[in-house]
C-alpha positions as protocol buffer text, in pm:
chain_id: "A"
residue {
  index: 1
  type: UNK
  ca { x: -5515 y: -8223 z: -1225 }
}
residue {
  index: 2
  type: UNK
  ca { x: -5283 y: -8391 z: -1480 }
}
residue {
  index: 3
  type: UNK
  ca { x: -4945 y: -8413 z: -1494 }
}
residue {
  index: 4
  type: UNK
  ca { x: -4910 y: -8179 z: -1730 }
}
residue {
  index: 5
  type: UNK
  ca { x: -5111 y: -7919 z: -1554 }
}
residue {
  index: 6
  type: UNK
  ca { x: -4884 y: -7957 z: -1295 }
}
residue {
  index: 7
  type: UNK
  ca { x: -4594 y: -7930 z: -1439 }
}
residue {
  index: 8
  type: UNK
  ca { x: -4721 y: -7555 z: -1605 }
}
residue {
  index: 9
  type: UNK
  ca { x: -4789 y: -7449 z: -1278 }
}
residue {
  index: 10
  type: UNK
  ca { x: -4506 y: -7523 z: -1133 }
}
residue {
  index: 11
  type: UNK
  ca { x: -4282 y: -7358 z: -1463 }
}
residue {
  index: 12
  type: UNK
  ca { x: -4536 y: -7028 z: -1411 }
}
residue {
  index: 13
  type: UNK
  ca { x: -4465 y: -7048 z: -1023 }
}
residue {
  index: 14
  type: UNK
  ca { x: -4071 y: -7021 z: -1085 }
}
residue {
  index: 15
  type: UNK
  ca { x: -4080 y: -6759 z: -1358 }
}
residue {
  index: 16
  type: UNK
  ca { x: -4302 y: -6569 z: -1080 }
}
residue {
  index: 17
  type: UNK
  ca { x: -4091 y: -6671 z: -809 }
}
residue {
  index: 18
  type: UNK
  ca { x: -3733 y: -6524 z: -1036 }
}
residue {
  index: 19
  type: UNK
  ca { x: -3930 y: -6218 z: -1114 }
}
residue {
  index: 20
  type: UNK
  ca { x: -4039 y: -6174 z: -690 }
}
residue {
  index: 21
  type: UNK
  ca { x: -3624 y: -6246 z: -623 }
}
residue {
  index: 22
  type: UNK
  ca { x: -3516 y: -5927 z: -887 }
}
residue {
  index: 23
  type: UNK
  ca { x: -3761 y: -5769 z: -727 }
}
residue {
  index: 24
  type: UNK
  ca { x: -3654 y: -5816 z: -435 }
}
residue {
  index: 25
  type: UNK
  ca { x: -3359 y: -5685 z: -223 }
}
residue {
  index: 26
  type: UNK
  ca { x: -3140 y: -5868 z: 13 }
}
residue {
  index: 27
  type: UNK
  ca { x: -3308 y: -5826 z: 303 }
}
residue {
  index: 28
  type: UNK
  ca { x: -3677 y: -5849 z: 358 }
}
residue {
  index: 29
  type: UNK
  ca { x: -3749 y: -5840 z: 6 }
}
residue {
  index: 30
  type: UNK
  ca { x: -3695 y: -5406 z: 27 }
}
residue {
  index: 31
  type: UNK
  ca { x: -3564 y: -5303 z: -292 }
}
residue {
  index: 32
  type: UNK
  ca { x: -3185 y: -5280 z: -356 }
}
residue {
  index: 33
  type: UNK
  ca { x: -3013 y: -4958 z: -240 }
}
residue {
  index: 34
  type: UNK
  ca { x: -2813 y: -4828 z: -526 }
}
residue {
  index: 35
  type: UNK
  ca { x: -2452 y: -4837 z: -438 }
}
residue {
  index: 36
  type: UNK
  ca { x: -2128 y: -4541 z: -567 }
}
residue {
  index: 37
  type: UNK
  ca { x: -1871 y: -4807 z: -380 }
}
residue {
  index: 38
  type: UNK
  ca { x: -1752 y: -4913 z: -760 }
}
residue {
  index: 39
  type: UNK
  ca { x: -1699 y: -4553 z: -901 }
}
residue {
  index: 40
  type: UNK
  ca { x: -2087 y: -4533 z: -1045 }
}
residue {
  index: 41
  type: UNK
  ca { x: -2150 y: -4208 z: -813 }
}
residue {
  index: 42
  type: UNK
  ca { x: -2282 y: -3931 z: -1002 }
}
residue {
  index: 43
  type: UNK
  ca { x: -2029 y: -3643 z: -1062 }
}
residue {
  index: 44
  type: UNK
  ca { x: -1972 y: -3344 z: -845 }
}
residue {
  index: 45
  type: UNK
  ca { x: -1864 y: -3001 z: -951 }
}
residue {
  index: 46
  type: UNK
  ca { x: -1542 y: -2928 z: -759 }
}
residue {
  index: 47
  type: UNK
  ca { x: -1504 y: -2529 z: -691 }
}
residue {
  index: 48
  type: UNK
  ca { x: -1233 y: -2388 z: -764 }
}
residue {
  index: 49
  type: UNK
  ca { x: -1038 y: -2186 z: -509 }
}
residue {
  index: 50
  type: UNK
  ca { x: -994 y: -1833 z: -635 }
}
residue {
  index: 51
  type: UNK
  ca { x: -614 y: -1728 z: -724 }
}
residue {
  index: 52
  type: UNK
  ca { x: -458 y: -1454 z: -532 }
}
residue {
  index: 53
  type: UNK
  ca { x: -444 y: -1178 z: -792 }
}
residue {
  index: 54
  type: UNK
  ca { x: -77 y: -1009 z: -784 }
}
residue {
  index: 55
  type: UNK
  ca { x: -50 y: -675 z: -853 }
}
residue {
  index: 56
  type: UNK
  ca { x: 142 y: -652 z: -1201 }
}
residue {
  index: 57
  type: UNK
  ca { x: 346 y: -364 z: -993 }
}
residue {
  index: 58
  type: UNK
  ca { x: 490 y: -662 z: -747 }
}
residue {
  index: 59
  type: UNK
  ca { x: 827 y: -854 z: -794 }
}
residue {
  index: 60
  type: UNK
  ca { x: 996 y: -1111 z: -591 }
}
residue {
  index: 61
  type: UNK
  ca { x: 1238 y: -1010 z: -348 }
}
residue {
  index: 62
  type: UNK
  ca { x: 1504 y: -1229 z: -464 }
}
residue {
  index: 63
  type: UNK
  ca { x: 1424 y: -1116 z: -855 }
}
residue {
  index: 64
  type: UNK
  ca { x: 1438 y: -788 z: -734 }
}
residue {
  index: 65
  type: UNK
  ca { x: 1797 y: -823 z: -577 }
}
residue {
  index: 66
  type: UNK
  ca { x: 1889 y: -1014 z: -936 }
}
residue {
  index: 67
  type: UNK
  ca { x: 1781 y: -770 z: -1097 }
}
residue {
  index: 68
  type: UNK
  ca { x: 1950 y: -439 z: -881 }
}
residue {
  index: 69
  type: UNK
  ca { x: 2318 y: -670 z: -998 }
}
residue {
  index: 70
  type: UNK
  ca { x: 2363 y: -817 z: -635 }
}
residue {
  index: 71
  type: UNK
  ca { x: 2363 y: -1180 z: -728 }
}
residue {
  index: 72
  type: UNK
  ca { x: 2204 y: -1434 z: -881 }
}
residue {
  index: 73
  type: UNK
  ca { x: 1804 y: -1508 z: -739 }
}
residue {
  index: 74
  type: UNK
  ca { x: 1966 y: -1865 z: -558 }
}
residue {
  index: 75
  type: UNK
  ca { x: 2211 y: -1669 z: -422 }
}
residue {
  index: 76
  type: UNK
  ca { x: 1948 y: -1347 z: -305 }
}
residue {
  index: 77
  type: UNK
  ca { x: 1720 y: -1646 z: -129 }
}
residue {
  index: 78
  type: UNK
  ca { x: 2096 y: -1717 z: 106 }
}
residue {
  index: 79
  type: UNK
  ca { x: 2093 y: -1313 z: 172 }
}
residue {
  index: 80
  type: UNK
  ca { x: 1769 y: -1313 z: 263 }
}
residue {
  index: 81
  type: UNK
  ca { x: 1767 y: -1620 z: 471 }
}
residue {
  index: 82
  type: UNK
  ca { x: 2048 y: -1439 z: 659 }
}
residue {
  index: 83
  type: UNK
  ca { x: 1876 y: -1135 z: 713 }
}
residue {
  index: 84
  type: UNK
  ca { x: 2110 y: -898 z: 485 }
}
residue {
  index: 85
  type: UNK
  ca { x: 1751 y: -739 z: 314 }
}
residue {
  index: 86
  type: UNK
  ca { x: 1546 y: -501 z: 435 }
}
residue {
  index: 87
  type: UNK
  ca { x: 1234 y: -398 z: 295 }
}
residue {
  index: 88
  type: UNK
  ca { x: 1096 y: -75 z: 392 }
}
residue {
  index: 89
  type: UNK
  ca { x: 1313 y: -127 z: 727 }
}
residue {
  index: 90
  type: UNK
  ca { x: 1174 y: -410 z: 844 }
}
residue {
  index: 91
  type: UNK
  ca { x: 1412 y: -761 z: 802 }
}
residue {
  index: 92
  type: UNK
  ca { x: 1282 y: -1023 z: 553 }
}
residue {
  index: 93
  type: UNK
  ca { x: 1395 y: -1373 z: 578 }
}
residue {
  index: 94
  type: UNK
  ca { x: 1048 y: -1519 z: 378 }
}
residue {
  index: 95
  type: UNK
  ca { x: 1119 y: -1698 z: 84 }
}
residue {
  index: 96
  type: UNK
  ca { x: 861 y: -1589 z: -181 }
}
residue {
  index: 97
  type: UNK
  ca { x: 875 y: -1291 z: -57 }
}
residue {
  index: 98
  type: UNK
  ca { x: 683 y: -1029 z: -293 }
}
residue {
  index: 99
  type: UNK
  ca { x: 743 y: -614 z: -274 }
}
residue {
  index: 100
  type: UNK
  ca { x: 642 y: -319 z: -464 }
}
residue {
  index: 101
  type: UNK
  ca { x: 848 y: -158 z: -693 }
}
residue {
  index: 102
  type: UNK
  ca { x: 774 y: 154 z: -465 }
}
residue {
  index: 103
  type: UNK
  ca { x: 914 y: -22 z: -152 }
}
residue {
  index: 104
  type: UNK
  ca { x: 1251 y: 84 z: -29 }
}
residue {
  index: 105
  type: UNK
  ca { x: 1435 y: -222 z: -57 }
}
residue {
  index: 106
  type: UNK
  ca { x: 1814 y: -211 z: 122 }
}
residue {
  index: 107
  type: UNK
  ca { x: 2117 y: -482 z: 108 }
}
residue {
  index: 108
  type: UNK
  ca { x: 2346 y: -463 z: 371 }
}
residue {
  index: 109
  type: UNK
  ca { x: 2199 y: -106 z: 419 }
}
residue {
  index: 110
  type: UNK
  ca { x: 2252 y: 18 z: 61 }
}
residue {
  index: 111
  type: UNK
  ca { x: 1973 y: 116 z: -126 }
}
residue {
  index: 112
  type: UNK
  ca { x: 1915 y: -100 z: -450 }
}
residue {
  index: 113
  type: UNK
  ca { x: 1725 y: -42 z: -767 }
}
residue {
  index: 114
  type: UNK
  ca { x: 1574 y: -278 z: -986 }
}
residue {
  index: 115
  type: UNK
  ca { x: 1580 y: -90 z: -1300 }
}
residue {
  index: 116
  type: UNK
  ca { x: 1810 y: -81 z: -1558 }
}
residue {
  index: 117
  type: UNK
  ca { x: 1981 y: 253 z: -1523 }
}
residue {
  index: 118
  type: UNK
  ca { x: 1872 y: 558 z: -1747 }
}
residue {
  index: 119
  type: UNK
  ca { x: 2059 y: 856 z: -1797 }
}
residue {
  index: 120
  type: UNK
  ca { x: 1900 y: 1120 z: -1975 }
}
residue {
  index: 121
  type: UNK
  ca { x: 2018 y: 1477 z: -2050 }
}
residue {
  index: 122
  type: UNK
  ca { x: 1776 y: 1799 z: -2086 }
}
residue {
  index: 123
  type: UNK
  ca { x: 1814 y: 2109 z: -2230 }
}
residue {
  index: 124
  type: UNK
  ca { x: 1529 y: 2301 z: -1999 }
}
residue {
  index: 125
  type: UNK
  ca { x: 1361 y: 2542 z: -2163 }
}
residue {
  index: 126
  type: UNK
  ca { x: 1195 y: 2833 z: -1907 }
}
residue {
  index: 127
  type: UNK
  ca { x: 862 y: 2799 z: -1790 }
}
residue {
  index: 128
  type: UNK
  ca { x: 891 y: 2411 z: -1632 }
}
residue {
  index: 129
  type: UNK
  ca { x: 951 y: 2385 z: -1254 }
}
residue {
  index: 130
  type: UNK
  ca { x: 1211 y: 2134 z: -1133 }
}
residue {
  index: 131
  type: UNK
  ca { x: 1006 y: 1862 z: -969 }
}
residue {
  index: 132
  type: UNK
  ca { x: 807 y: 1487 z: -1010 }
}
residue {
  index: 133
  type: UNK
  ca { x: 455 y: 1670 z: -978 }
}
residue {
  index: 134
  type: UNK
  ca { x: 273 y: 2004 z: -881 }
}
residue {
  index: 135
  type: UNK
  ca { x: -50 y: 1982 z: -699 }
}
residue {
  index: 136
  type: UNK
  ca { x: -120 y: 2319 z: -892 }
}
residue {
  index: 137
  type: UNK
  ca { x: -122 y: 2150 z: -1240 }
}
residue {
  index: 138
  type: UNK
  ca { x: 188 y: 2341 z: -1363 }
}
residue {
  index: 139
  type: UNK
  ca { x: 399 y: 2214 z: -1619 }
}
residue {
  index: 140
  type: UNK
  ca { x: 756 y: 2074 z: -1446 }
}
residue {
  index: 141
  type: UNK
  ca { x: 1007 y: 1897 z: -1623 }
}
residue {
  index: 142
  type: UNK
  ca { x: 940 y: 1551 z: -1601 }
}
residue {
  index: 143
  type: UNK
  ca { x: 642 y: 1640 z: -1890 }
}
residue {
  index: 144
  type: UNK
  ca { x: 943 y: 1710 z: -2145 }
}
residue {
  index: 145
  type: UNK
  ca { x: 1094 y: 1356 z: -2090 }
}
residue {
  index: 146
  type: UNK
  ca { x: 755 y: 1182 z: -2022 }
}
residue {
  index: 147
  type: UNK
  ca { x: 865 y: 944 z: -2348 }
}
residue {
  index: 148
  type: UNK
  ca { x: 1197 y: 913 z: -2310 }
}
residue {
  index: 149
  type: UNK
  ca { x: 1229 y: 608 z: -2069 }
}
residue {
  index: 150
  type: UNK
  ca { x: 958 y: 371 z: -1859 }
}
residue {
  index: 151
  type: UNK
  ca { x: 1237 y: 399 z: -1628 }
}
residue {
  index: 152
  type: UNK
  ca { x: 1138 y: 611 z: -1308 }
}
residue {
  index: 153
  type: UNK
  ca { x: 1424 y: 862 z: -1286 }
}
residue {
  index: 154
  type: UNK
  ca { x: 1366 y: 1196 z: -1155 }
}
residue {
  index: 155
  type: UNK
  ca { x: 1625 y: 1540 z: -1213 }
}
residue {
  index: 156
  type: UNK
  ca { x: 1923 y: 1548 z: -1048 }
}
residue {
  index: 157
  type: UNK
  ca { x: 1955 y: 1876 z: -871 }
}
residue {
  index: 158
  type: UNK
  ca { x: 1725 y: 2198 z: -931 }
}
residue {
  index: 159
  type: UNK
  ca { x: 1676 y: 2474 z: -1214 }
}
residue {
  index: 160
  type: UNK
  ca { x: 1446 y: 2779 z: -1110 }
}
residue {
  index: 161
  type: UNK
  ca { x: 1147 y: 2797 z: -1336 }
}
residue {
  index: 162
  type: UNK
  ca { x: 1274 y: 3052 z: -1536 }
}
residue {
  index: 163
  type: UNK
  ca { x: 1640 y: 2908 z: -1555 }
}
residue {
  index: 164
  type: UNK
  ca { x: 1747 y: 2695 z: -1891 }
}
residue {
  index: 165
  type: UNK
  ca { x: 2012 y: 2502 z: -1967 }
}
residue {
  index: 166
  type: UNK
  ca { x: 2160 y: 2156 z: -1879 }
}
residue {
  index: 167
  type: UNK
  ca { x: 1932 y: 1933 z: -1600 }
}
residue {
  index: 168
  type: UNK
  ca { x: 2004 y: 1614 z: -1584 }
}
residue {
  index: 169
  type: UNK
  ca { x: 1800 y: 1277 z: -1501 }
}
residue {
  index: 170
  type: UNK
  ca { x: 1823 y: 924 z: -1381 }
}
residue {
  index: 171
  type: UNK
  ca { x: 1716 y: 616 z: -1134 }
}
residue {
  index: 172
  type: UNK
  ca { x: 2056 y: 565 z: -1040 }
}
residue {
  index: 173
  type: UNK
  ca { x: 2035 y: 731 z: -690 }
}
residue {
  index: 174
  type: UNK
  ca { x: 2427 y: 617 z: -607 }
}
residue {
  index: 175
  type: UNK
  ca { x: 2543 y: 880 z: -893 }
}
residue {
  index: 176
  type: UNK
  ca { x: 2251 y: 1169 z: -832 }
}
residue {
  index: 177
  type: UNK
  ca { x: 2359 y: 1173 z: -499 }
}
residue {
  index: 178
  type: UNK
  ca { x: 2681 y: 1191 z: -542 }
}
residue {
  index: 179
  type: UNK
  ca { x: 2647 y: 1490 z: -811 }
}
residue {
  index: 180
  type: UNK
  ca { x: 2472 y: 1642 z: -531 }
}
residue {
  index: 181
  type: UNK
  ca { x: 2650 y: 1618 z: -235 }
}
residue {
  index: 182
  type: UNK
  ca { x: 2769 y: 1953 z: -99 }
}
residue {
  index: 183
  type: UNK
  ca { x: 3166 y: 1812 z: -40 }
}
residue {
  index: 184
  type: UNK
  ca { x: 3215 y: 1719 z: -454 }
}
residue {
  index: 185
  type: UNK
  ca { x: 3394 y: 1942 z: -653 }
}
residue {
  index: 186
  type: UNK
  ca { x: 3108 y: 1884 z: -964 }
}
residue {
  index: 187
  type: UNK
  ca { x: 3134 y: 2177 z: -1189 }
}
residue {
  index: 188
  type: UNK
  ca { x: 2903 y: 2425 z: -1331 }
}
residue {
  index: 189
  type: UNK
  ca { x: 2886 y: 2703 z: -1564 }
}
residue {
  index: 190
  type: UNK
  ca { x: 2696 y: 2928 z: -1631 }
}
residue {
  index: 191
  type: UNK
  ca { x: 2552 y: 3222 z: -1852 }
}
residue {
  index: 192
  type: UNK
  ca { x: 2407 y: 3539 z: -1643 }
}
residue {
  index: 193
  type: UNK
  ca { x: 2265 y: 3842 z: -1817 }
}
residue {
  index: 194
  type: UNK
  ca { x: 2249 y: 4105 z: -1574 }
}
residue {
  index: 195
  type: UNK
  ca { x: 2011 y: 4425 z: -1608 }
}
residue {
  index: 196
  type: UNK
  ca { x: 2325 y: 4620 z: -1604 }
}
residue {
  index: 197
  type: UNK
  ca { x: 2670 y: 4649 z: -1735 }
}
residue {
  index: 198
  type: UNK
  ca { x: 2905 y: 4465 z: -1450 }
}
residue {
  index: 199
  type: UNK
  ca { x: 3197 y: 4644 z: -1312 }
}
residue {
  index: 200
  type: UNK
  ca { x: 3561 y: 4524 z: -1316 }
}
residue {
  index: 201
  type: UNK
  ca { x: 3583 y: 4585 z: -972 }
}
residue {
  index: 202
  type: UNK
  ca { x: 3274 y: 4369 z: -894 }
}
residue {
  index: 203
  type: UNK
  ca { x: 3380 y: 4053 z: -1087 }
}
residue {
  index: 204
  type: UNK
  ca { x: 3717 y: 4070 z: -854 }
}
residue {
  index: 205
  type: UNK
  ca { x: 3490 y: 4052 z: -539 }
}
residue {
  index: 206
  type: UNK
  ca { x: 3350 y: 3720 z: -688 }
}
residue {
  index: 207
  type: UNK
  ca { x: 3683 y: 3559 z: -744 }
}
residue {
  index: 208
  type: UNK
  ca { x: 3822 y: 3661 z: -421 }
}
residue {
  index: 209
  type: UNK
  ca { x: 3467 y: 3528 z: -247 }
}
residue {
  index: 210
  type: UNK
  ca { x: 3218 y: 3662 z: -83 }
}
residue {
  index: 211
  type: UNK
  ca { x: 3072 y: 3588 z: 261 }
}
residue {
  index: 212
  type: UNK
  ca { x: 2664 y: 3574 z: 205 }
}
residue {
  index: 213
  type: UNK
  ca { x: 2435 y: 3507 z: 472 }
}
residue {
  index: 214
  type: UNK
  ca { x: 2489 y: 3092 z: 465 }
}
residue {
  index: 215
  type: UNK
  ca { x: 2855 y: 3166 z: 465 }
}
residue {
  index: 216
  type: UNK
  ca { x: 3134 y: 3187 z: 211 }
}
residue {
  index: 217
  type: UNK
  ca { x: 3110 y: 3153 z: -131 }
}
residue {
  index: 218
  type: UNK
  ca { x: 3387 y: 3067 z: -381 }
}
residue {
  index: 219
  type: UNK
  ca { x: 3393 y: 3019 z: -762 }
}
residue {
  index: 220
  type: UNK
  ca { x: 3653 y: 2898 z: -993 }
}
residue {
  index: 221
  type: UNK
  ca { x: 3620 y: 3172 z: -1223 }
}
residue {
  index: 222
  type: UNK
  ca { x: 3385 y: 3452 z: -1347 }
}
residue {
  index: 223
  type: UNK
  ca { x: 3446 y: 3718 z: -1650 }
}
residue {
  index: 224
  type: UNK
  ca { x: 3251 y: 3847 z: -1906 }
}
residue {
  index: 225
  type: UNK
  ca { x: 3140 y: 3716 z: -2206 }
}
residue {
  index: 226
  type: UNK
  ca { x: 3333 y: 3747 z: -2503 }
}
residue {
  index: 227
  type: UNK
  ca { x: 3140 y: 3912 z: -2798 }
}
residue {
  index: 228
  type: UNK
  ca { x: 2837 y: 3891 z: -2587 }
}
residue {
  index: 229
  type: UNK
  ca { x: 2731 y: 4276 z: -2453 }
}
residue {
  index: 230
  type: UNK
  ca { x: 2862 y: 4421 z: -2072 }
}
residue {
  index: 231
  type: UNK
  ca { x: 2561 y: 4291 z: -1905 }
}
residue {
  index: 232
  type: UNK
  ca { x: 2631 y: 3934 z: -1968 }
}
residue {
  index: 233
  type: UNK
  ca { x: 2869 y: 3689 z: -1790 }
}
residue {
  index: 234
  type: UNK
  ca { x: 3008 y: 3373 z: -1749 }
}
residue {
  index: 235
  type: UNK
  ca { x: 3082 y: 3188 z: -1385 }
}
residue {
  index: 236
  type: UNK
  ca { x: 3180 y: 2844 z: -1295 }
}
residue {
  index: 237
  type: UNK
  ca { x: 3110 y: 2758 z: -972 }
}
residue {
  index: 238
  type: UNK
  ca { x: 3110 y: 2394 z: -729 }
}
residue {
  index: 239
  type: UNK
  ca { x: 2863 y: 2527 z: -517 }
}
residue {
  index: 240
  type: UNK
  ca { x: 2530 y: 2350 z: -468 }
}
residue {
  index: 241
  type: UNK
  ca { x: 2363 y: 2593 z: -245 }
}
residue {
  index: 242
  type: UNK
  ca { x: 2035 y: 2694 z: -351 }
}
residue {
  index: 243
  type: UNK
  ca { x: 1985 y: 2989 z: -593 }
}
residue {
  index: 244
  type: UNK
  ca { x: 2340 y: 3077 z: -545 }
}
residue {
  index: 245
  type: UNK
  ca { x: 2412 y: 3232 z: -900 }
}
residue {
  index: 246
  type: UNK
  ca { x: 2133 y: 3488 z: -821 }
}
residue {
  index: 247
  type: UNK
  ca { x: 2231 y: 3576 z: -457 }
}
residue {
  index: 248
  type: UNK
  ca { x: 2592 y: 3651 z: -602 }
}
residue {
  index: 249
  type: UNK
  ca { x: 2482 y: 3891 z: -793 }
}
residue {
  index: 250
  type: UNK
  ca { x: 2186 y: 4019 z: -605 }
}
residue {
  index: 251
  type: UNK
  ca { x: 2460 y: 4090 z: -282 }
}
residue {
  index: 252
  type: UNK
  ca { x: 2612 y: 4294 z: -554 }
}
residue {
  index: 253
  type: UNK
  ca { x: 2329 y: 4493 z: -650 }
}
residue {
  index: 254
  type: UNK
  ca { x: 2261 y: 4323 z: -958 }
}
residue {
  index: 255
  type: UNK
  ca { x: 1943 y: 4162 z: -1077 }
}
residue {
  index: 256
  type: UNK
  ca { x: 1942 y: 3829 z: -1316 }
}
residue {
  index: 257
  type: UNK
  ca { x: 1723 y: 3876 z: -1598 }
}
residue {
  index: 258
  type: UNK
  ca { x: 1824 y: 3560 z: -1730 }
}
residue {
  index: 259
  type: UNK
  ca { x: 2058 y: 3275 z: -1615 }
}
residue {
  index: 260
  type: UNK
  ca { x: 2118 y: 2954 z: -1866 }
}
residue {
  index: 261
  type: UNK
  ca { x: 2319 y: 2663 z: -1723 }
}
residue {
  index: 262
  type: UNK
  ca { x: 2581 y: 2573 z: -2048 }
}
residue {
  index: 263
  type: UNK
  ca { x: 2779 y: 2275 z: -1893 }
}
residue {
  index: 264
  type: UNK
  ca { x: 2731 y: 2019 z: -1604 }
}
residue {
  index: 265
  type: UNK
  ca { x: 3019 y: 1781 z: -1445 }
}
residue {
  index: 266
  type: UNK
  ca { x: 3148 y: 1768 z: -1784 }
}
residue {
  index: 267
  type: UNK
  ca { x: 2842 y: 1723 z: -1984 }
}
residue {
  index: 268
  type: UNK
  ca { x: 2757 y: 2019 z: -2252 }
}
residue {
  index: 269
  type: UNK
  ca { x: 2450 y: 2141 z: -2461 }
}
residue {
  index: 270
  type: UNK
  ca { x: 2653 y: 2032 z: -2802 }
}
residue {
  index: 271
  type: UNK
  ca { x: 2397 y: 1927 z: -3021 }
}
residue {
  index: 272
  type: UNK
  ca { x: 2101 y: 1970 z: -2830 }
}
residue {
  index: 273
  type: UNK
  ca { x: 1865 y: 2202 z: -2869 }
}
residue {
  index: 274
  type: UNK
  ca { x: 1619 y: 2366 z: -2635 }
}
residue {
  index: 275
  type: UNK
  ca { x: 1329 y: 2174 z: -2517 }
}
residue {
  index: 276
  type: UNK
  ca { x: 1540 y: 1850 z: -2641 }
}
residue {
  index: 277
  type: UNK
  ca { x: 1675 y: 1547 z: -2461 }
}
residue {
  index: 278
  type: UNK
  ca { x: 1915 y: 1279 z: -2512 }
}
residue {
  index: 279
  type: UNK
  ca { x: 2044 y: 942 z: -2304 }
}
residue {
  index: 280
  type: UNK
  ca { x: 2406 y: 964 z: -2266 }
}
residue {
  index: 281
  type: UNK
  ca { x: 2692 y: 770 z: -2412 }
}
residue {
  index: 282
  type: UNK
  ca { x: 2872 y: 488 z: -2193 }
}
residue {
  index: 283
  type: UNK
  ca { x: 3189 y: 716 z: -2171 }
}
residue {
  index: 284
  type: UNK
  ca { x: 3015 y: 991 z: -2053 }
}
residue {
  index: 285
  type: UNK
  ca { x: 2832 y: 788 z: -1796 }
}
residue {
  index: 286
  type: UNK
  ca { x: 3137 y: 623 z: -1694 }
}
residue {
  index: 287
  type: UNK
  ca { x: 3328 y: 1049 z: -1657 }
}
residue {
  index: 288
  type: UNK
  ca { x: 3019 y: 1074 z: -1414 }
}
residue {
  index: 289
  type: UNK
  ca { x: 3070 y: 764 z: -1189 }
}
residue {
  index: 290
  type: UNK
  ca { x: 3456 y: 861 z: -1164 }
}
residue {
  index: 291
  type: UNK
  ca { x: 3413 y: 1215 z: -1017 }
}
């Protein structure tokens, strides 16, 4: 063989024996296991965790205290880290804390709110029963001031179904209980047609008070109407007993064909029609909160 020959074979041996080495892995000549140490690993999905939904009805505590005027939310998260809020009677001292705007949520015991107070002022027209809902489908008030606020306030007080006049409503339980409460002098008049014509002597036996069968019962003043006809008066009254204008009357031997409250703690049907509503002024919500 020449020296030529040789030297080809020995090129052709080492291009065979550089092609065996890439073929070749580190150990035992088995092929090279791929390696992800240097960031070439193939890319995995990551799942994402679902979020808790949260009920568009829900509000944190301490935005809720904010918001009912307490205090500022850094200031609500020190209350409720002392254990000065309640929610639905149990103590909170969570931070993060989320209720529903249903919940009863107290601060040092008092009842808070939320809500920007409403006050709005009906002039009932008959037919509607005083209440939030009937589980018979009849029509109650709270369908005659369905657009006036998104504010939940309910009526203060009651009107028969077939009584009109002044009812008013609001969220800010503080005042409606207070206009409510059996000890406070809130005023009331009202405009009774009878089915007869009253006697003088009868209208004394109001003033002087009679004794029905919850006890006595006073009024501040009662005469009849003037203009009107001899079946139709006028009483003002404090009393927040139930149905009290008719059992006056019916102790009497009268019967109320029609009964229309005109005025309430100050507040009068001036410029508002039947079936009508209005939000009060700031004055006149500031007469309420100072009787």
């Amino acid at each position: 063989m020449s020296r030529a020959d040789n030297s080809k074979k020995g090129k052709s041996f080492e291009r065979q024996g550089g092609d065996h080495k890439k073929r070749s892995g580190r150990q035992g000549g088995q092929p090279k296991k791929v390696s992800y140490s240097r960031g070439s690993a193939p890319i995995q999905k990551q799942h994402k965790s679902k979020k808790t939904q949260i009920s568009p009805d829900q509000i944190r505590l301490n935005k809720y205290i904010a918001n009912s005027g307490i205090c500022s939310r850094r200031d609500a998260d020190i209350y409720i880290a002392s254990g000065n809020v309640t929610v639905n009677g149990q103590v909170i001292t969570e931070m993060g804390y989320r209720v529903n705007l249903n919940d009863v949520v107290k601060f040092d015991g008092r009842a808070i709110n939320p809500e920007k107070k409403v006050y709005i002022l009906l002039n009932k027209p008959k037919g509607f029963l005083t209440t939030t809902s009937d589980d018979k489908g009849r029509k109650t008030v709270m369908d005659l001031v369905a657009k006036a606020t998104k504010a939940r306030i309910v009526p203060v007080g009651r009107l028969g179904r077939s009584t009109t006049g002044l009812l008013l409503f609001t969220n800010d339980g503080d005042l409606a209980k207070k206009l409510t409460n059996s000890g406070r002098e809130v005023r009331k008049i009202y405009q009774v047609t009878l089915n007869k014509t009253v006697q003088i002597k009868d209208l004394y036996a109001i003033r002087e008070g009679l004794t029905l069968e919850d006890g006595l019962v006073r009024v501040e003043d009662v005469s009849t109407i003037e203009g009107g006809n001899k079946n139709e008066v006028g009483i003002k009254i404090h009393s927040n007993k139930n149905k009290i204008v008719h059992r006056i009357f019916e102790h009497l031997g009268y019967e109320v064909i029609k009964l229309d409250r005109v005025a309430f703690a100050g507040l009068t049907k001036k410029d508002l029609p039947r079936g009508t509503w209005r939000h009060l002024t700031k004055q006149e919500v500031i007469n309420l909160q100072m009787l």
